[in-house]
C-alpha positions in Angstrom: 96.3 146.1 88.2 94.7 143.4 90.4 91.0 145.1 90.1 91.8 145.4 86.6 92.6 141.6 86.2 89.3 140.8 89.0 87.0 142.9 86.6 87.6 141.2 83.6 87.8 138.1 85.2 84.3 138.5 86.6 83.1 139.8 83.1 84.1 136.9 81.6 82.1 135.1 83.8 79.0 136.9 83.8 79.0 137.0 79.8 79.8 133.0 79.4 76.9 132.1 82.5 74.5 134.8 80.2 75.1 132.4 77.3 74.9 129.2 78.9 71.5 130.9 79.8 71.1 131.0 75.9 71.3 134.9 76.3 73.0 137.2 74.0 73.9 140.4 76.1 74.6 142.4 73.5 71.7 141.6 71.6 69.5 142.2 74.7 71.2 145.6 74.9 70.3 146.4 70.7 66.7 145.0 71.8 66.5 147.8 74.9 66.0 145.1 77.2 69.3 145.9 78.9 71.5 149.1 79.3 75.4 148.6 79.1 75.1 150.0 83.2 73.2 146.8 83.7 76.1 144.7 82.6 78.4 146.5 84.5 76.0 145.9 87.8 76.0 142.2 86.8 79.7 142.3 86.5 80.3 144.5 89.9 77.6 141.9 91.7 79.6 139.0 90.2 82.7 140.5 91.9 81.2 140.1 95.4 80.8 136.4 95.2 83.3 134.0 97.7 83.2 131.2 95.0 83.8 132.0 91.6 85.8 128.7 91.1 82.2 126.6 91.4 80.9 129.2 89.2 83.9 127.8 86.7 83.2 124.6 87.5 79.7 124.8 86.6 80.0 126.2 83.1 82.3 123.7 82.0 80.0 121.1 83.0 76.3 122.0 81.8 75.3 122.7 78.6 73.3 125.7 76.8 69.8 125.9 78.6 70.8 124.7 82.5 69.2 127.0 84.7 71.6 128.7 86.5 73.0 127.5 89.7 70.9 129.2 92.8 74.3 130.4 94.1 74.8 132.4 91.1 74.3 136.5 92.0 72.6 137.1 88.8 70.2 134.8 88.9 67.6 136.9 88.9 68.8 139.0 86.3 69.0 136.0 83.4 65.8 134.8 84.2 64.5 138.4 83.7 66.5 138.4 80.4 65.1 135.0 79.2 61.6 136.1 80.0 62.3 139.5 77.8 61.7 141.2 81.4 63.1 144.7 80.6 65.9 145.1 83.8 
């Protein structure tokens, strides 16, 4: 039950940092630039981070359009997004 609660806790993260990144992950799925395996990587890479309390701590303090922090293990992945990269 405890991966359960970690998976969806780390979801939750990766899908409110992908729209403080002004990124729809859905829509980027219906556009082909993403694969629902790709959000589930995100998600998965999300779980290995030792912090996600900053991570929390950073979305309730920066607006829409804040790069995100450098810490963040999918940086690379939003900026991708943002520039309509395809993943």
């Amino acid at each position: 039950m405890q991966r359960t609660r970690t998976l969806k806790h780390h979801a939750d993260l990766v899908d409110r940092m992908a729209s403080a990144q002004g990124v729809d992950l859905e829509q980027k799925v219906m556009e082909g630039l993403l694969t629902p395996d790709d959000i589930s990587t995100a998600v998965l890479a999300c779980t290995g981070c030792s912090s996600p309390g900053d991570c929390e701590h950073w979305l309730a303090s920066h607006e829409t359009g804040a790069p995100a922090p450098s810490y963040c293990r999918n940086v690379e992945l939003f900026e991708d997004i943002k520039a309509s990269r395809r993943v």
